[in-house]
N, C-alpha and C positions, 0 to 999 in steps of 0.2 A: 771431759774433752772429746771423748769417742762422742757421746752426744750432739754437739756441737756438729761436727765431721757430719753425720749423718745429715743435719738439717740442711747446711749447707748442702751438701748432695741431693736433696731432692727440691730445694728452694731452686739452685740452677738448673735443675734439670726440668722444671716447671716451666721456668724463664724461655728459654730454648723453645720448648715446645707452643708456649704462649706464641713468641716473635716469629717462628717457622710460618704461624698459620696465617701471618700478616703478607696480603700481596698487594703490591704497589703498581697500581694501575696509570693509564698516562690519562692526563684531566685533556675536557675538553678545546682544542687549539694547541694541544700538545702537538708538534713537530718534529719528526724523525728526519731524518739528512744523512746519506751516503752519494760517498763521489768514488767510493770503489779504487781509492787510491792507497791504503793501508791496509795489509794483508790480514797484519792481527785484530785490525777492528770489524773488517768485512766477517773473519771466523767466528768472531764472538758477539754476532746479530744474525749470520745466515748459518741454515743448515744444507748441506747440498747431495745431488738422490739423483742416483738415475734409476732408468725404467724402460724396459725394452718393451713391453705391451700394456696394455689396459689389463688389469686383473690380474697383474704378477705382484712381485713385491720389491719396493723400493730399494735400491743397496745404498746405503749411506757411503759418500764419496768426498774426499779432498778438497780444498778450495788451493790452488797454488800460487807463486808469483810469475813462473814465465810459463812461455807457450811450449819450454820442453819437455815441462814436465809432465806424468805418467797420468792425468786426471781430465776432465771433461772440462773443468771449468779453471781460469785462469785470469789474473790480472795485470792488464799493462795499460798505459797512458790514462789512468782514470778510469776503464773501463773495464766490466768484467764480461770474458769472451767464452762461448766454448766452441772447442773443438773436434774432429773427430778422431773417436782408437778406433783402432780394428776395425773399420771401415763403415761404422757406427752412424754416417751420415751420407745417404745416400737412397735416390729416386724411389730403387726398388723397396725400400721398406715403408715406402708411403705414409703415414700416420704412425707410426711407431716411433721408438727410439727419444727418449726423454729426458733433458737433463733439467733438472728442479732446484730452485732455490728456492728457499722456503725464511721469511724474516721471522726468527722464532721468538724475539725477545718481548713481541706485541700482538694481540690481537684486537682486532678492530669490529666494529658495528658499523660508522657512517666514517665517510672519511675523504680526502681530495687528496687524489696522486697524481702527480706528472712523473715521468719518466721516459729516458731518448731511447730511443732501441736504434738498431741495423741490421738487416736479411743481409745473413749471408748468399754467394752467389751461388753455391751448393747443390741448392734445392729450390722449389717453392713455397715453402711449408713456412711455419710462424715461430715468431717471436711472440710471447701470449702472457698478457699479465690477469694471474689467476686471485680470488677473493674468496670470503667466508665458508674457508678451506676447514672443517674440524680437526683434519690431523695433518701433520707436517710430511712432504713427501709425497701426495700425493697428487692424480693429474685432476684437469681441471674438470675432464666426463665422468669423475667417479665423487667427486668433492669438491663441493662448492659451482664457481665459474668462473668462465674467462673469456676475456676480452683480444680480440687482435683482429691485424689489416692484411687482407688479404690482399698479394699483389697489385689486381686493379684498382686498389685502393678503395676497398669492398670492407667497411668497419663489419666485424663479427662478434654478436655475443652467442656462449654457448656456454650450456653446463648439464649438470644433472639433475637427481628431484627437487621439484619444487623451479626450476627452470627451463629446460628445454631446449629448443633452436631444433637449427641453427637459425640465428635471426638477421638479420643481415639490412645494412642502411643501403642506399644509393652508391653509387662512385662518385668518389668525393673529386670534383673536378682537378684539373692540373696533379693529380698527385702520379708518383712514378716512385718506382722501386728499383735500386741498383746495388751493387754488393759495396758500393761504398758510401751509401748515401742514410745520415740520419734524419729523424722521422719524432718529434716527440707528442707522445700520449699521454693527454689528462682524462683521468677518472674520478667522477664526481658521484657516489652512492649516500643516498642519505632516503633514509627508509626502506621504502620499495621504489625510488624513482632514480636510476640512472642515467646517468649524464655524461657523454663520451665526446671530448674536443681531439682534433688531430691538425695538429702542428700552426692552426690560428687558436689561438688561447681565446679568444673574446665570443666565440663562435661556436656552437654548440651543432656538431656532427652528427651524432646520432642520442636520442633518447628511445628510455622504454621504461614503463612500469610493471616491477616485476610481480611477482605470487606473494603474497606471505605468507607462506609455508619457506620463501628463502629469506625470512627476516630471521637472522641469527650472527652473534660474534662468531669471528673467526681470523686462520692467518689469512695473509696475504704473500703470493709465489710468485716469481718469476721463472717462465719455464722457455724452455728451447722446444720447438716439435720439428725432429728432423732437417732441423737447420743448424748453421755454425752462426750463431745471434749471438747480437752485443746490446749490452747494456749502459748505462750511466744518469748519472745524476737523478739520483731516484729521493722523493721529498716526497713526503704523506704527513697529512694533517688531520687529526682527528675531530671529528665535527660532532655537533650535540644531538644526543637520542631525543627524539619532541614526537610528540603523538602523531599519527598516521591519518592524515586526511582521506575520507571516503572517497574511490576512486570508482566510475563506472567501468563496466569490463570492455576491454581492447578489443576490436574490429581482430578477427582472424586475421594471418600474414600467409600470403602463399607460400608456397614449399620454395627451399632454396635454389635459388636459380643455378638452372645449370652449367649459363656460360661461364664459371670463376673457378677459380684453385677447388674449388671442393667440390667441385664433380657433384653427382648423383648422390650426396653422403648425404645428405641431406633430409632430414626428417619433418612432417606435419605438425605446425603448432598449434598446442592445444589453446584453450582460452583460458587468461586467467581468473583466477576466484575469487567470488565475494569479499570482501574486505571491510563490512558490517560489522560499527562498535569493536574493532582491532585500535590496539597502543602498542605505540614502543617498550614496552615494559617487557625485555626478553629475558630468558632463565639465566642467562650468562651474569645480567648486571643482578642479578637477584642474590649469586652466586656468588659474584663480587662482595655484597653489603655481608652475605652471610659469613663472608671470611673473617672480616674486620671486627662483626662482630661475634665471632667466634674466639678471636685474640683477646677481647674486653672482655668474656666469660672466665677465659683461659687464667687472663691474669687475677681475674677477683676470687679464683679458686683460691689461689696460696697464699689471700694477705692471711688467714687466720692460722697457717702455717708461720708466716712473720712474725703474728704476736704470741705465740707459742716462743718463739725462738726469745726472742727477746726479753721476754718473763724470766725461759731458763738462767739468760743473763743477770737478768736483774738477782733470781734467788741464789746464785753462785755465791 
């Protein structure tokens, strides 16, 4: 009988360890949908962080349901809002001051998001939906990049290695910003070629082909910069990895101009890189197969543990 006991024990505890190593990924056209109107559903897909400077460290913070409570971020009428503590939102801190949502339950390679935001009346600073972030929490100059409109309705991409900026489209005519006015942004990433709609869906605002050096899975954030920004109805669709057409390198962009919210911050873009005999085949999806099959190894370790067991059965 103790024989028995013991197999059992190490049979399920194989098991376990086999099915741990199994991760279930979202297939391609898979669809994620939040309307920010369920407290405990928003908890249990976001992680939320703030961040008073570049190069500090994120504090992992609350998601709440009303505006009185003691957290940056909060949910009312469908919408997820933040706010400011301690005075946390305001001119003088310029670029600082960040509150981070980070969707932890997925990460993505290519993918089509829309999403409504609203500037608060606050500040000038942005509402900025951030991409192929490798850790959760973090902004979008240190990880990955991010996307947002600058008051005169100036579309900005910016990021880190393998990206740069700040790159910046035209003013997109007729547009205007007021603290009660929304504004919805579609994001369209598949390879290296980006694709940014604002507020005509049919119409394509600004594009750009990026580096492959930023061809990589990752999350996707939504972050505050020094604004009281709102969010809602956020939809991402995961789109298929296909091999990377040969792209000639981009014409230089001047330095960012200086009549807009961003002042002089502005940096020199470099040119992007060859992109000769490159595929979508990133270590992430590589990493993926290797899990699955690492579950199929796992399990075929202990059939001969099974027929051990069963033997004992039968000679009892």
């Amino acid at each position: 009988m103790k024989k028995n006991y013991i197999l059992y024990f190490i049979l399920g505890t194989l098991l376990s360890i086999s099915l741990n190593k199994l991760h279930v990924n979202a297939g391609v056209g898979d669809i994620y949908t939040q309307d920010f109107s369920n407290l405990e559903s928003v908890n249990d897909d976001f992680s939320a962080y703030y961040l008073y400077t570049m190069g500090g460290q994120s504090e992992e913070i609350p998601i709440e349901s009303d505006a009185s409570s003691n957290t940056h971020w909060y949910l009312e009428n469908n919408t997820i809002k933040r706010k400011s503590l301690n005075d946390d939102i305001n001119l003088s801190l310029g670029t600082n001051s960040f509150a981070i949502l980070t969707l932890e339950t997925q990460t993505y390679v290519n993918f089509e998001l829309t999403v409504d935001y609203k500037n608060g009346g606050d500040t000038y600073f942005w509402p900025v939906v951030a991409f192929r972030q490798s850790e959760k929490g973090k902004y979008f100059l240190e990880d990955g990049a991010g996307v947002f409109v600058q008051n005169e309705g100036i579309i900005t991409l910016w990021g880190g290695d393998g990206v740069g900026g700040p790159f910046e489209s035209p003013k997109i005519p007729g547009y205007t910003q007021s603290a009660n006015e929304w504004h919805t942004l579609k994001i369209v990433l598949n390879g290296i070629n980006l694709d940014v709609y604002l507020d005509d869906m049919t119409e394509i605002s600004y594009s750009r082909t990026l580096s492959s050096r930023f061809f990589k899975e990752g999350y996707i954030s939504l972050i505050s910069v020094n604004n009281s920004s709102s969010f809602r109805n956020l939809r991402i669709t995961e789109l298929p990895i296909l091999p990377i057409s040969d792209k000639p390198n981009q014409d230089l962009i001047p330095d960012a101009d200086t009549d807009d919210s961003l002042n002089n911050i502005g940096t020199k873009v470099n040119e992007i890189d060859e992109l000769e005999g490159l595929e979508q085949n990133n270590e992430s999806n590589e990493e993926k197969r290797g899990c699955t099959s690492s579950a199929y190894i796992s399990f075929l370790t202990f059939l001969p543990l099974l027929f051990i067991f069963f033997r004992v059965r039968r000679t009892r």
